[in-house]
C-alpha positions as CSV (number, residue, x, y, z in Angstrom):
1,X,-17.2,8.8,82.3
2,X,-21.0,8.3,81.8
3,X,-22.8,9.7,83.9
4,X,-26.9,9.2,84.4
5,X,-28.3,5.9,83.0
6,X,-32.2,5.7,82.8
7,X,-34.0,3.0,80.7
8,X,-30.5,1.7,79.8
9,X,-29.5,4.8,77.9
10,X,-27.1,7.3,78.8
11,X,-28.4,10.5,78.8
12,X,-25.4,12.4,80.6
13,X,-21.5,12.5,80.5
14,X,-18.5,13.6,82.1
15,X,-15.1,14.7,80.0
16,X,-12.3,13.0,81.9
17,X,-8.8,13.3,80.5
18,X,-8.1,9.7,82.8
19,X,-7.9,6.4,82.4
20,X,-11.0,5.3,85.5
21,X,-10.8,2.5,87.3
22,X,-13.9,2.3,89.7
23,X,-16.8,4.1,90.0
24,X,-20.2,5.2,92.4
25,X,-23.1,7.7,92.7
26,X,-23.7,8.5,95.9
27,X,-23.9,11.3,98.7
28,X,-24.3,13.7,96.0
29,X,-21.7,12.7,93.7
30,X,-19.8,10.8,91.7
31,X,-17.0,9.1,92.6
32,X,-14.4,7.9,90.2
33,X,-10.8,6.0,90.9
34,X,-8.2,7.0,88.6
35,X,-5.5,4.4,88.1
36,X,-2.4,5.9,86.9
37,X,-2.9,8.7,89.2
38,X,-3.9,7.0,92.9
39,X,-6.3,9.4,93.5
40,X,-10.4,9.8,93.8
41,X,-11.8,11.6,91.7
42,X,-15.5,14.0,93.2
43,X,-17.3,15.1,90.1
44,X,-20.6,17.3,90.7
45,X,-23.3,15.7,88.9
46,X,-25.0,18.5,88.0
47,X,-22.3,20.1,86.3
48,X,-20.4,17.1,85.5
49,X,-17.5,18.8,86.4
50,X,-14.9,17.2,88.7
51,X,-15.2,19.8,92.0
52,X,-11.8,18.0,94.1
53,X,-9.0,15.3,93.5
54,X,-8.2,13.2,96.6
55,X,-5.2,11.3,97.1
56,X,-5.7,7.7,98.4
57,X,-2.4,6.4,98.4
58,X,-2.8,3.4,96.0
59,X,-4.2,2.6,92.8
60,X,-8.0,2.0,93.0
61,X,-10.3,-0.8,92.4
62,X,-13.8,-0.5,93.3
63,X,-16.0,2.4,95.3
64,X,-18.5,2.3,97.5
65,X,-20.3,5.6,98.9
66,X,-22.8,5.4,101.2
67,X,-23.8,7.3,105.0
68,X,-21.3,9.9,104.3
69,X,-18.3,7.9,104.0
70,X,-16.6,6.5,100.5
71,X,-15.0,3.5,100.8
72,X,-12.2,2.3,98.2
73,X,-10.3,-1.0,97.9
74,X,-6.6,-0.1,96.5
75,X,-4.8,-3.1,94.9
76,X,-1.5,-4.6,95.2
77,X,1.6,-3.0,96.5
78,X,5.0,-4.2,96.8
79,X,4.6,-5.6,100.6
80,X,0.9,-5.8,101.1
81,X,-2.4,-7.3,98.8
82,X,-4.0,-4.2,98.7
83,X,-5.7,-1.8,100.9
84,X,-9.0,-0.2,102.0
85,X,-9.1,3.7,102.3
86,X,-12.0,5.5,103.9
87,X,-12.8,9.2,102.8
88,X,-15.0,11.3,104.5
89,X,-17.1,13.0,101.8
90,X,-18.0,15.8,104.3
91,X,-14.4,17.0,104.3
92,X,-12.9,15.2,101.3
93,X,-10.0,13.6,104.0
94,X,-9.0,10.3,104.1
95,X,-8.8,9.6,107.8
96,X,-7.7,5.9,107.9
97,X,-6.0,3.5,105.0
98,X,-5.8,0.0,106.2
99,X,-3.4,-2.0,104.8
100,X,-4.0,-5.7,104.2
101,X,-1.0,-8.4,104.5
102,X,-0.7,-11.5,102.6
103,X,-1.6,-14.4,104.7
């Protein structure tokens, strides 16, 4: 995973033994979906080293991290579209997955 751009060059990186799907800098990490394994991944930026795994109960799409909360769309599963998982980045918990229904 690359990690710090500046001046379009990458002057950092991150080993990650994962295919990524997603990814966001923000409240003092980075935050990376990993596809095959439905989880989120919280890699320290200053080590580059991934500090916890959190299951979110689908396969990821895009992050968003901001205010303390990291927000991740999910895509399709067998009876929904998709869903939206909030974590809490204080306590690494995902307190509410909200599961969206075809229309």
């Amino acid at each position: 995973v690359r990690g710090v751009i500046r001046n379009d060059a990458v002057v950092a990186a991150a080993p990650l033994d994962a295919r990524p799907q997603g990814i966001a800098l923000g409240i003092g990490a980075i935050w990376v979906g990993v596809y095959d394994d439905n989880v989120l991944l919280r890699i320290d930026p200053h080590t580059r080293r991934v500090v916890r795994a959190i299951a979110i109960g689908g396969e990821p799409a895009d992050i968003a991290a901001e205010r303390g909360v990291v927000w991740v769309t999910n895509s399709v599963g067998t009876r929904t579209v998709g869903s939206i998982s909030r974590v809490d980045a204080r306590t690494n918990y995902v307190p509410k997955t909200v599961r969206l229904r075809q229309i």
